[in-house]
C-alpha positions as CSV (number, residue, x, y, z in Angstrom):
1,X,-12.9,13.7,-4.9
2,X,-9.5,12.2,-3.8
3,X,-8.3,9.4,-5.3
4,X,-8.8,6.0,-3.8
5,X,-5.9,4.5,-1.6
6,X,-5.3,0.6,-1.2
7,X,-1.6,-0.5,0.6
8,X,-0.9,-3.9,1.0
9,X,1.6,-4.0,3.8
10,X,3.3,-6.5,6.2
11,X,3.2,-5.7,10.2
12,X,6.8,-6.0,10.6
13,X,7.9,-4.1,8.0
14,X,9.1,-0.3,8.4
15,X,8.9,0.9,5.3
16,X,4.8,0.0,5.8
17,X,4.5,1.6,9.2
18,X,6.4,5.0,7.7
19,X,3.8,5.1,4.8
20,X,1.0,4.4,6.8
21,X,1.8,7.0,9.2
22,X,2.4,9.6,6.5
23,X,-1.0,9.0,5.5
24,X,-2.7,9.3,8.8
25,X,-0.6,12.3,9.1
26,X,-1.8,14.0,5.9
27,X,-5.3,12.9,6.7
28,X,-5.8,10.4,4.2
29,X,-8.0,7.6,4.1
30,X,-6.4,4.4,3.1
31,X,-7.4,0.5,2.6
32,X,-5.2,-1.6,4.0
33,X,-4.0,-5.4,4.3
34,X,-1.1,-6.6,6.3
35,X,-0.5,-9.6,4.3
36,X,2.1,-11.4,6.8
37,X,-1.4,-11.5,8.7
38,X,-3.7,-13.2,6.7
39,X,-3.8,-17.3,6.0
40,X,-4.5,-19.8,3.8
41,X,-6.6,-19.3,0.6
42,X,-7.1,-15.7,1.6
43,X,-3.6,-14.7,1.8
44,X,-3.2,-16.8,-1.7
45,X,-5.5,-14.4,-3.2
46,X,-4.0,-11.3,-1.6
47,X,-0.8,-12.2,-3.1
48,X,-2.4,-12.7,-6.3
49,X,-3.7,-9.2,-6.7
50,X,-0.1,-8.0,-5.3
51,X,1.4,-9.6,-7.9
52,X,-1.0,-7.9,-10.7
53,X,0.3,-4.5,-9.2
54,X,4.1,-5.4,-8.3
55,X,5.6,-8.6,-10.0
56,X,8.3,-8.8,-7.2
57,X,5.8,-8.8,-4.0
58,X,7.4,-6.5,-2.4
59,X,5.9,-4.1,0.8
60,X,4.4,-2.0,1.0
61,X,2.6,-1.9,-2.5
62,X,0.7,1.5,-2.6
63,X,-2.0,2.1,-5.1
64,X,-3.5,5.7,-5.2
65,X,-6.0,5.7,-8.1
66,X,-4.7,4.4,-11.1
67,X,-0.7,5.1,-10.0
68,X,0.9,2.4,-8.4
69,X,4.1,2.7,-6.2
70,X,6.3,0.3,-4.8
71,X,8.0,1.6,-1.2
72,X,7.2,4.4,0.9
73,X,8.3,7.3,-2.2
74,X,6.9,10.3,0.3
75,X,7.5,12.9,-3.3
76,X,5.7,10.0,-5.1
77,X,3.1,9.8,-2.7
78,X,2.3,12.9,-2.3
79,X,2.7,13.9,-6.3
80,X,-0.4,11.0,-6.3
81,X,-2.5,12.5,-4.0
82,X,-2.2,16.2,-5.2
83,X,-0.7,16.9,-1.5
């Protein structure tokens, strides 16, 4: 069973489109938030987890499992997935 895959993104940001794409591309299902689209108490909270899995908040913030990565590392990535 592949691991599970949560990104927390922003819209704008390219770094977020590249990694999403590269998981489309490889088939890969993904969970994702654009954060920059959320408000209020919910975007609080989203920040909040963020922060648990990167201190600096930075995007996109890729979790694959248990493995966390911060910015789209395709050789990291794909080391996570097994791909």
């Amino acid at each position: 069973m592949p691991p599970k895959v949560k990104i927390f993104t922003l819209s704008t940001c390219s770094h977020c489109k590249a990694t999403k794409k590269f998981l489309n591309e490889n088939g890969i299902t993904f969970e994702f938030i654009d954060v920059d689209q959320v408000q209020g108490t919910q975007r609080e909270n989203i920040l909040k987890e963020v922060v648990k899995y990167n201190p600096q908040r930075s995007f996109p913030t890729i979790i694959i499992g248990d493995k966390i990565i911060v910015g789209f590392k395709e050789d990291d990535i794909r080391e996570a997935l097994g791909i």
